[in-house]
C-alpha positions in Angstrom: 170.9 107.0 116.4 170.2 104.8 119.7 168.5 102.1 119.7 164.9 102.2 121.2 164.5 101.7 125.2 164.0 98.4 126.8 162.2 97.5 130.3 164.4 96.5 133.1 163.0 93.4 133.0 164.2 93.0 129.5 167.6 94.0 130.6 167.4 90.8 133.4 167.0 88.5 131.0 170.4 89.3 129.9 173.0 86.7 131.8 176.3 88.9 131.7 178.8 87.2 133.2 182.8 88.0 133.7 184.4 85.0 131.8 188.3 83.7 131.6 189.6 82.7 128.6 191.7 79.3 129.1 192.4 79.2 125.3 192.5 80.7 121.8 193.1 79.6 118.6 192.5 80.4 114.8 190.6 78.4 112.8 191.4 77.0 109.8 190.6 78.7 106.5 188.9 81.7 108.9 190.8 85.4 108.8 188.5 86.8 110.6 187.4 85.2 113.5 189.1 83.0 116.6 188.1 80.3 118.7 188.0 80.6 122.5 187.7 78.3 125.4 186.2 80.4 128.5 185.2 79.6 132.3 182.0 80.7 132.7 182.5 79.8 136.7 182.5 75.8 136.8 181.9 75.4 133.0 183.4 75.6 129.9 182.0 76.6 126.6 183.4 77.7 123.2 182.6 80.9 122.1 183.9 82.3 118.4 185.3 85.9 118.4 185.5 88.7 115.0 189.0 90.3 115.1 191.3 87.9 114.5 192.9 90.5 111.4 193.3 92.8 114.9 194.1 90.5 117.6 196.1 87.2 118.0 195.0 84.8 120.2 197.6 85.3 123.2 195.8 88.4 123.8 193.3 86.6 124.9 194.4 83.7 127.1 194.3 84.4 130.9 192.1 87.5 130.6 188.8 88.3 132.1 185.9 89.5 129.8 182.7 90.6 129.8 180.6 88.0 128.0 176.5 87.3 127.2 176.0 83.9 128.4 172.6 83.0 127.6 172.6 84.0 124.3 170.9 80.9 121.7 174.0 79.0 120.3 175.1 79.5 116.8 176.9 77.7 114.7 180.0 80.1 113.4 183.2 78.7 110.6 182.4 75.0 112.1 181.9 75.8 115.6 179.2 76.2 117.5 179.3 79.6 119.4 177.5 79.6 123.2 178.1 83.1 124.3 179.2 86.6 123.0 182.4 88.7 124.3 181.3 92.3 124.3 183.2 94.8 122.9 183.0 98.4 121.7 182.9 98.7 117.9 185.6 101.5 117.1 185.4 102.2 113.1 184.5 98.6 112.6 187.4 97.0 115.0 186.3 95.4 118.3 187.7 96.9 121.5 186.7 93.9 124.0 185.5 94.6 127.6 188.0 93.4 130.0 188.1 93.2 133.6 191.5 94.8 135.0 190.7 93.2 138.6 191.2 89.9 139.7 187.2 88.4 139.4 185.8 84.9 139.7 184.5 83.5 136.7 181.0 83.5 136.6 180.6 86.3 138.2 177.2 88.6 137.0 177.9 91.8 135.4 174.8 94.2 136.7 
């Protein structure tokens, strides 16, 4: 079922923003999700990932995603999370958005 429609000014309050991961790491006593540092174009925030029983961390560092920036901080296995990576759910396992093209960070996603 999809979900229900949403005005295009709803959609503009959405800040999606091509982000580069500068690092990734576990954290401790967490299977499941990772910590990343991303460039949101001139700052950096951490933002915690599901997947990590799919993904290691390398495969993250130096990529370009597709993140929600503006999305209220949460705190997430002792970190506080200030943005979601986007991904497709595939029978429950994330397939992140990437950007295969060399793209500032910080750049809006329309």
């Amino acid at each position: 079922m999809l979900a229900l429609d949403i005005s295009l000014e709803e959609f503009e309050r959405l800040d999606l923003r091509v982000v580069k991961v500068l690092k990734a790491e576990r954290i401790k006593g967490r299977s499941k999700i990772l910590k990343l540092l991303v460039d949101v174009g001139g700052e950096t925030r951490e933002i915690v990932v599901g997947g990590a029983q799919f993904y290691d961390p390398e495969f993250f560092e130096g990529r370009l995603f597709i993140a929600l920036v503006n999305l209220q901080a949460k705190r997430i296995g002792g970190v506080t999370s200030r943005g979601m990576l986007l991904a497709a759910d595939v029978a429950g396992r994330p397939v992140w958005l990437t950007v295969p093209e060399e793209v500032p960070p910080g750049t809006k996603v329309r």
